[in-house]
C-alpha positions as a Markdown table, in Angstrom:
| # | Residue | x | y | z |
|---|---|---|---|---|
| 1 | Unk | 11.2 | 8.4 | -13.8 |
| 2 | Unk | 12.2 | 6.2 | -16.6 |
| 3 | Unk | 8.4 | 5.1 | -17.3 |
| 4 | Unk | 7.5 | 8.8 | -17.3 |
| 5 | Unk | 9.9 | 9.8 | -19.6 |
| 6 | Unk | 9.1 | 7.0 | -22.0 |
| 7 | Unk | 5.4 | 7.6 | -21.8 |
| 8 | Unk | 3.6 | 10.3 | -24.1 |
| 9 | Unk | 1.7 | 13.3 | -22.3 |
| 10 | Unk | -1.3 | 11.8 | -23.7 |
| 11 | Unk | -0.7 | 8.4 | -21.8 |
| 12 | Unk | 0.4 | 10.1 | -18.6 |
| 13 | Unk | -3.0 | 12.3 | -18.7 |
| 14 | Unk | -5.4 | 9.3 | -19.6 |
| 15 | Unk | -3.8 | 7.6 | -16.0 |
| 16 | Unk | -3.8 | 10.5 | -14.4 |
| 17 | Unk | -7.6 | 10.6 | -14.6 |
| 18 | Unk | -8.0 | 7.8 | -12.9 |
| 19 | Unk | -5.7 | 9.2 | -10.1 |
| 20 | Unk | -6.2 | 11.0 | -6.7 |
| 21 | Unk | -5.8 | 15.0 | -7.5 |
| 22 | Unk | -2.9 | 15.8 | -7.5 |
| 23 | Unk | -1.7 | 19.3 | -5.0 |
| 24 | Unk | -1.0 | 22.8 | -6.7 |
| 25 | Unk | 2.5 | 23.8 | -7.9 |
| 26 | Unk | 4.3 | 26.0 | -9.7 |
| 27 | Unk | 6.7 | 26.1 | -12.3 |
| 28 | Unk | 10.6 | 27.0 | -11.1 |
| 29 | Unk | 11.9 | 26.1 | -14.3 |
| 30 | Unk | 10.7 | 25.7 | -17.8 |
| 31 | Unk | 8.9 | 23.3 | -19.9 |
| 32 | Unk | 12.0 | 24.3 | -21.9 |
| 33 | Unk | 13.1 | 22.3 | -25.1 |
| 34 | Unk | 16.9 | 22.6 | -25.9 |
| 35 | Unk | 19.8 | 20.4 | -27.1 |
| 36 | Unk | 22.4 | 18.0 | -25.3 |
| 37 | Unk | 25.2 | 16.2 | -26.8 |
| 38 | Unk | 24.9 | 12.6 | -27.3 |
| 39 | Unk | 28.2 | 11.2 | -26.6 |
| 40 | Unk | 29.2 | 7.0 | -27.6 |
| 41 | Unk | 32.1 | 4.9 | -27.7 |
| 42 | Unk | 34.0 | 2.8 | -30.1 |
| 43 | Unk | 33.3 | -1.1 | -29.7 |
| 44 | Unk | 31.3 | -0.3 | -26.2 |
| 45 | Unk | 35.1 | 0.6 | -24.6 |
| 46 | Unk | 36.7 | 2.6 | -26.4 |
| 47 | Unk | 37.5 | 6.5 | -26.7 |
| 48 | Unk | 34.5 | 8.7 | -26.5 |
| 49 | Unk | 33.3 | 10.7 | -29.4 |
| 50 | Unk | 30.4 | 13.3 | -30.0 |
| 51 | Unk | 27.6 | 11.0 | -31.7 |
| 52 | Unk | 25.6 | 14.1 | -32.3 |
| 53 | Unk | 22.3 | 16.3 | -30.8 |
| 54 | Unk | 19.4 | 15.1 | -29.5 |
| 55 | Unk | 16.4 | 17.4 | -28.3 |
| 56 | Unk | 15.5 | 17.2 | -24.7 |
| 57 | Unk | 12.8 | 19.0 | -22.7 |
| 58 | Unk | 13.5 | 20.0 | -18.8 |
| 59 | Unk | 11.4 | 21.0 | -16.3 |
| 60 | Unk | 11.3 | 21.6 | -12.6 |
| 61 | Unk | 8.8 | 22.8 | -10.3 |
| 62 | Unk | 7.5 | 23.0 | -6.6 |
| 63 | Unk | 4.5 | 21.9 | -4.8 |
| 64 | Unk | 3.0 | 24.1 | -2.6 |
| 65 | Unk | 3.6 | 22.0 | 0.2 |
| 66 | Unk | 7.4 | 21.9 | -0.3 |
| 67 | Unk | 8.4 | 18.6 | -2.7 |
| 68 | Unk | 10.4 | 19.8 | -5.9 |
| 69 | Unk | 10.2 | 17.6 | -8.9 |
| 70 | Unk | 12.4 | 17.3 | -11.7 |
| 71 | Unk | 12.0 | 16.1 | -15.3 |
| 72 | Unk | 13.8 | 15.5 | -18.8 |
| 73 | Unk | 12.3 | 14.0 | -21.5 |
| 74 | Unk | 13.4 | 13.5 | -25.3 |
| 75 | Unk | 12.0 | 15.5 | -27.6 |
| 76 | Unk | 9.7 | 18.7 | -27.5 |
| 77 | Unk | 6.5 | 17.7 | -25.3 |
| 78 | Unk | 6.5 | 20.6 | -23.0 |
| 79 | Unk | 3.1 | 18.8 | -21.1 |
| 80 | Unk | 4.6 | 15.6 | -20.9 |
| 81 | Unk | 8.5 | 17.3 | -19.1 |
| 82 | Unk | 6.0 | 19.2 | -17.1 |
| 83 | Unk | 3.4 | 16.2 | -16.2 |
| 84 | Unk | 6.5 | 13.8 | -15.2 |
| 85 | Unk | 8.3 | 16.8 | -13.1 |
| 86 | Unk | 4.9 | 17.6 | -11.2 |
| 87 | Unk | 4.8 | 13.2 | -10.9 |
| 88 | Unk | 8.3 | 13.5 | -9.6 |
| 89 | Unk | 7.3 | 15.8 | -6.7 |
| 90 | Unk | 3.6 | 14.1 | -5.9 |
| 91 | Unk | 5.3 | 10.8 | -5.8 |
| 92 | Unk | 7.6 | 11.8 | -2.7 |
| 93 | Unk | 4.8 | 12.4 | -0.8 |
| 94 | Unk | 4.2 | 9.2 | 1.4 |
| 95 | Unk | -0.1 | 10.3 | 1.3 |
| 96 | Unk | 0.0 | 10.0 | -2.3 |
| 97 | Unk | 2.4 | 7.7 | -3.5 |
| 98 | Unk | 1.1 | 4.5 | -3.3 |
| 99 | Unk | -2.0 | 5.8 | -5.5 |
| 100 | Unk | 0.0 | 7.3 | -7.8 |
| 101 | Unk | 2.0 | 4.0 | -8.4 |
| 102 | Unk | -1.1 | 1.9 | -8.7 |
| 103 | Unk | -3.0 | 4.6 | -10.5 |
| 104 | Unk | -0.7 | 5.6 | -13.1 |
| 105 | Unk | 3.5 | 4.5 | -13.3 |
| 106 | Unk | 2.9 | 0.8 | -12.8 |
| 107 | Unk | 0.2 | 0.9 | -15.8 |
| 108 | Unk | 2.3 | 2.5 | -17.6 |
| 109 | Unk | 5.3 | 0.1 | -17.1 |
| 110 | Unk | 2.9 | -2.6 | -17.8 |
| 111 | Unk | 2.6 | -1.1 | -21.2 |
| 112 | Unk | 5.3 | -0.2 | -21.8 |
| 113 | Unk | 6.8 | -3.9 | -21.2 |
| 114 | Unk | 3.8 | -5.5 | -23.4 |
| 115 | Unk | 5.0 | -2.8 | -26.1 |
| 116 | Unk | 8.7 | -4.3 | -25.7 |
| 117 | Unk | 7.6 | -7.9 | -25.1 |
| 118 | Unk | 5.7 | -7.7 | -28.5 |
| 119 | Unk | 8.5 | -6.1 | -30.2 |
| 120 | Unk | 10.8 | -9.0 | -29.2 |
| 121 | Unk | 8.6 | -11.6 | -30.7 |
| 122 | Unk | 8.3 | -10.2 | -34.3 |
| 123 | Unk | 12.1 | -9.5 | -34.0 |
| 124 | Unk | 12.4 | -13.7 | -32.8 |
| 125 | Unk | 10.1 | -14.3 | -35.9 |
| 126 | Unk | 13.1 | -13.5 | -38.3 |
| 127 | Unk | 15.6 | -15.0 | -36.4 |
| 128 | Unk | 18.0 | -17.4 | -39.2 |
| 129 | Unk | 19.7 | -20.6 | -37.1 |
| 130 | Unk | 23.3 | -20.8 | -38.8 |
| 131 | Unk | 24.1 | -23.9 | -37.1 |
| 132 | Unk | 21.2 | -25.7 | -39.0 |
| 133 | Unk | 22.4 | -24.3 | -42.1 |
| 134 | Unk | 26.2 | -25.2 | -41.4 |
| 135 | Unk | 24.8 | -29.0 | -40.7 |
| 136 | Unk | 22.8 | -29.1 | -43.9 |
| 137 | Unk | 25.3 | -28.7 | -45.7 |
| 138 | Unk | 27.2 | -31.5 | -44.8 |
């Protein structure tokens, strides 16, 4: 669910197409946008305090052949709460989940860890050694 929620509407559609059908449903609740509290700590440990709001998008629905899938998402992308909820039902069906793994979340994890992975080198690019520093000047 984590993939799905990272993942834009637009990505989970264009690996979607390349999917098995996926069965009729129907919405129980939402898309629905709305706001949660965003709670953090002092120093990782500390007492709890109200960071601030964050937008979030729910949804829930029901496959007509009985799974219920569930979905939150942050931000406003009504398609994509309502995409990864109708994912979140498909994928507990044993006849369709091995597809949808191949077809469209492990894709999706893939680039989503070739987005992070390239992230990490430009941040490595800037990194300052302070041990060579400390030894030149000596």
């Amino acid at each position: 669910m984590g993939v799905l929620a990272r993942a834009t509407a637009g990505q989970i559609a264009a690996r979607l197409e390349h999917a098995p059908a996926l069965p009729p449903h129907r919405r129980l609740r939402g898309p629905e946008a709305g706001l949660v509290m965003v709670r953090g700590r002092q120093g990782g440990d500390g007492g709890p305090f109200n960071l601030g709001e964050m937008t979030v998008t729910r949804c829930s629905v029901r496959l007509e052949e009985g799974g219920l899938g569930h979905a939150y998402v942050a931000g406003r992308d009504l398609r994509q709460a309502e995409l990864a909820a109708l994912l979140d039902a498909a994928l507990q069906l044993p006849a369709l989940r091995g597809a949808l793994m191949a077809a469209v979340v492990e894709p999706l994890a893939a680039m989503q860890a070739a987005a992070v992975a390239t992230l990490a080198r430009k941040a490595a690019a800037t990194k300052v050694e302070f041990f060579t520093m400390a030894n030149m000047r000596s």
